[in-house]
Each structure stands twice: as C-alpha cells, then as structure tokens.
KEMI-671071 format. One record per residue (C-alpha): x, y, z; residue in three letters. Coordinates in steps of 0.02 Angstrom, whole numbers, plus 50000, padded with zeros to 5 digits. Example, Ala and Ser with C-alpha at 12.3 -4.5 7.8 and 13.67 -1.06 7.14 Angstrom:
! residues 2
506154977550390ALA
506844994750357SER
***
This chain:
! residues 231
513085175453440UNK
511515171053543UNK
509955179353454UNK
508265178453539UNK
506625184153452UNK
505125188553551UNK
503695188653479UNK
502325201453526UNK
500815196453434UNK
499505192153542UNK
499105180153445UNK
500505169453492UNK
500815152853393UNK
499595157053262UNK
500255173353193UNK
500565182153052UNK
502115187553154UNK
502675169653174UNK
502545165453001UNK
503765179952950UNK
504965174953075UNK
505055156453041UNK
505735160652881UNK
506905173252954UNK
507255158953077UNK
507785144852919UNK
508835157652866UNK
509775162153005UNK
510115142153038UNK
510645141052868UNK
511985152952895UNK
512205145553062UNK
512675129152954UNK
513975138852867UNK
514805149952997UNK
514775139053163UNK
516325136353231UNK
516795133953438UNK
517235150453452UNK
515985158253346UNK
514135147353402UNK
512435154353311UNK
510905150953413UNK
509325157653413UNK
507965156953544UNK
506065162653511UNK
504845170253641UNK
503055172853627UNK
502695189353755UNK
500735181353740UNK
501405171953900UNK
501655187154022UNK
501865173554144UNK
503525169654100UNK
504105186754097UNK
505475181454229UNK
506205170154103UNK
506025181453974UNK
507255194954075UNK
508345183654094UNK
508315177953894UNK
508645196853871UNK
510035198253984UNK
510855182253915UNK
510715187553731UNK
511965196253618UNK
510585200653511UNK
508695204853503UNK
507375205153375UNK
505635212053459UNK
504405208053315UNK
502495212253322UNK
501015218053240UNK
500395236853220UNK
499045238853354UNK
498145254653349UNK
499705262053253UNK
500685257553414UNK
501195241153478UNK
500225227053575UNK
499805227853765UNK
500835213053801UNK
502315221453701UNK
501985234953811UNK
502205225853965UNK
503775215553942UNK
504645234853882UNK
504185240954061UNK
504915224054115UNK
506685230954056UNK
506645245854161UNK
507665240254279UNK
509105235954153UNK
509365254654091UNK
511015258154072UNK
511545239354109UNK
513325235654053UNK
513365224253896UNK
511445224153852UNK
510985216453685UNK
510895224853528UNK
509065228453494UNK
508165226853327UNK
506405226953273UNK
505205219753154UNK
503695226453127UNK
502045220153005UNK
500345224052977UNK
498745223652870UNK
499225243952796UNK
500025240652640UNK
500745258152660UNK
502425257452788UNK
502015279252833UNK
500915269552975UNK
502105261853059UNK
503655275553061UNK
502985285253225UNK
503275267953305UNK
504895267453215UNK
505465281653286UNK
504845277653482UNK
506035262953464UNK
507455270053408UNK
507115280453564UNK
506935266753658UNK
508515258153639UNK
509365274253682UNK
508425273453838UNK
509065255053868UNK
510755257953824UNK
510695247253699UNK
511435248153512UNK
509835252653379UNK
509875239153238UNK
508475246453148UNK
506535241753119UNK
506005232752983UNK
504315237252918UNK
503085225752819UNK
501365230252785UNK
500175220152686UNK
500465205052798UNK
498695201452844UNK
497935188652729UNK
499515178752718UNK
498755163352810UNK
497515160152676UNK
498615165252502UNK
498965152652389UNK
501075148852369UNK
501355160352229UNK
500665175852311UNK
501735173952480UNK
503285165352391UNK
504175182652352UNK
503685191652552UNK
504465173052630UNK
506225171152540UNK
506465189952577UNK
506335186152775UNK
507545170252727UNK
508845181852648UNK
508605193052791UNK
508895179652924UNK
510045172352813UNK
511255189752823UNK
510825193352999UNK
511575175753057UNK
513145180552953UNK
513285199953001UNK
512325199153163UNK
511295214053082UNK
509955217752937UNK
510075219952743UNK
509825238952712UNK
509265234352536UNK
507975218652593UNK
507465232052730UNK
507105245752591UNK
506265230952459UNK
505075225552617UNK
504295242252636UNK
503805241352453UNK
502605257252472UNK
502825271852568UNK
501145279852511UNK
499795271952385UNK
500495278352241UNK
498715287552139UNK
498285271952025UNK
498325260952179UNK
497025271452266UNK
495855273452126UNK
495955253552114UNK
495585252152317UNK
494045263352286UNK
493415251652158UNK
493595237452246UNK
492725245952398UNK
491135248552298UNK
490995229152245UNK
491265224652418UNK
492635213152350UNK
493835228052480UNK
492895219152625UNK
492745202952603UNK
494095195652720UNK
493765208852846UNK
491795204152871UNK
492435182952860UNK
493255187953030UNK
491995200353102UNK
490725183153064UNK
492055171853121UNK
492095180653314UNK
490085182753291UNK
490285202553265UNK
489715205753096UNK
488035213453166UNK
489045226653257UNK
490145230353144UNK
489285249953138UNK
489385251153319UNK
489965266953424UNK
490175260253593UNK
491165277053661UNK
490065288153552UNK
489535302453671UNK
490755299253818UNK
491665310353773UNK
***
C-alpha cells in the first residue's frame, strides 16, 4: 500500500497540521515494521500543497497512490486556497480507473467539531465526484495552541493520531472509535460555555489570540471593518 498525505495548511512545515500527522506518520511506520512483506510494501509519502509549484508532481503522487489522506486546517469554515487549487488540479482524473481511496483529516482552533461537518459533507461529495472510495474525515478541533503546550497537555491528542496511523497502516483505513474519541465535543456542553464567558471577561479568553495579532504587528487593528459599507 502506497499512502501519500498532502498537507494543505498554508503554513507548510510549521503547522499545526504537520504536527498531527507526524504522529499519524510514526504510527503508520510502526505498523509498516510489523506488516511489510515483498508482496505487501507500506510506504508513505507527504506533500505540502503550500508549494503550488509542484502541483505536476503532486498529480502524479495522486495517480501513483493506493491511498490518500488530504489533511488541513478549517479556513473560514471551508478549506485553504491552496487546498482549493490542487482539488481543481484533479479535474481531469474524474472517473479515472483505479484512483486512490480518499480520506481526510481535518483540525482547527473550534473546540466544537459542528464547524467543520458542512466541509465534511462537501468531501464526501467530492470523492463521489472523483470516483474515488470515501474513507471518512477525521475532525479535531482545539488544535491551535498545540505548539506552545507543555507535554502533558498534548500527550493524550498525539498517541491518538499514533493509534490512528498505527491502524490505518494495518487496515489501510481509520479507527471508527479514535475517529469518534477525536471529536471529543460536538457542541460546548452548558458548563463549558459559562466557563468560556468567564474567561472572556479576564481577558485570560484572548490572550494567545492578541500574542499573534502583536506578533504580525496587527494588534492596533484588531477592531477594524475594512469591507464595512461595500456592501
């Protein structure tokens, strides 16, 4: 089984993205340790779509695969420009004969996973359109932050994407249960949104958000309405 990942997060090597998938990557070579025989070879390839100009060799690591995982980040409760532009890449491979089987990971800073099923559901579609068989989406939400969390916090979240490389390299698809245990919330439950709304009046709620908006120098316009009025 050839597996290739692409990665859609625009920001490449130094995403949240990439962090998941490493560890779904350590587990899918530790099954690889276990299972590989001559006849039955586990290999997995990663992609990062941030380089659109390798999008030739990118169709041709999708035509060559048994197996795809598309993972990005939640942008605009859709997906990434760049993710946007290698799926009109595939166009011409609708209805190919033998095209991978297509799953999907999907993260991002929600920690509730109801913000991410409309995308859910324009994959599945997708797939259909591609001819391709629908392995599923997994959804994480609560990933941003996980660059700067201590071990403990992150431990739990990083063997889970082990386990689920770890059964992906052995079934060639994903745990149903480590699927369901990722999503962890549907909704806030009520106690969880009374806590948010304390949090938000210390300004403790912000804190990592207005680090970044200083960070890119845009903490002074963080009240700004650029398109108010146009329309």
């Amino acid at each position: 089984m050839k597996l290739t990942i692409f990665n859609g997060s625009p920001r490449g090597k130094g995403s949240n993205t990439k962090i998941l998938m490493d560890h779904f990557c350590k587990g899918f070579d530790a099954a690889a340790a276990e299972v590989n025989t001559a006849e039955n070879n586990l290999k997995v390839n990663v992609a990062y779509l941030v380089h659109t100009d390798k999008m030739e060799e990118f169709m041709e690591l999708f035509e060559e695969s048994d197996k795809i995982i598309l993972a990005f980040p939640l942008y605009t409760d859709c997906i990434p420009g760049i993710v946007k532009f290698f799926i009109e890449q595939l166009e011409p491979l609708c209805g190919r004969e033998n095209n991978p089987d297509m799953g999907f990971v999907v993260q991002s800073g929600f920690p509730e996973a109801v913000h991410s099923r409309a995308v859910e559901k324009y994959l599945e579609k997708l797939t259909g359109r591609l001819g391709c068989k629908y392995l599923g989406t997994v959804i994480k939400g609560g990933v941003e932050g996980i660059q700067v969390q201590p071990p403990r916090m992150t431990q739990k979240l990083f063997g889970s994407f082990y386990r689920l490389g770890f059964h992906f390299g052995k079934t060639g698809a994903f745990d149903e249960t480590i699927v369901r245990e990722l999503v962890k919330w549907e909704r806030l439950p009520g106690w969880a949104l009374v806590l948010f709304r304390l949090l938000a009046l210390t300004g403790i709620a912000n804190m990592y958000w207005n680090t970044q908006l200083k960070k890119n120098d845009a903490f002074d316009r963080r009240s700004s309405k650029p398109y108010q009025g146009l329309f």
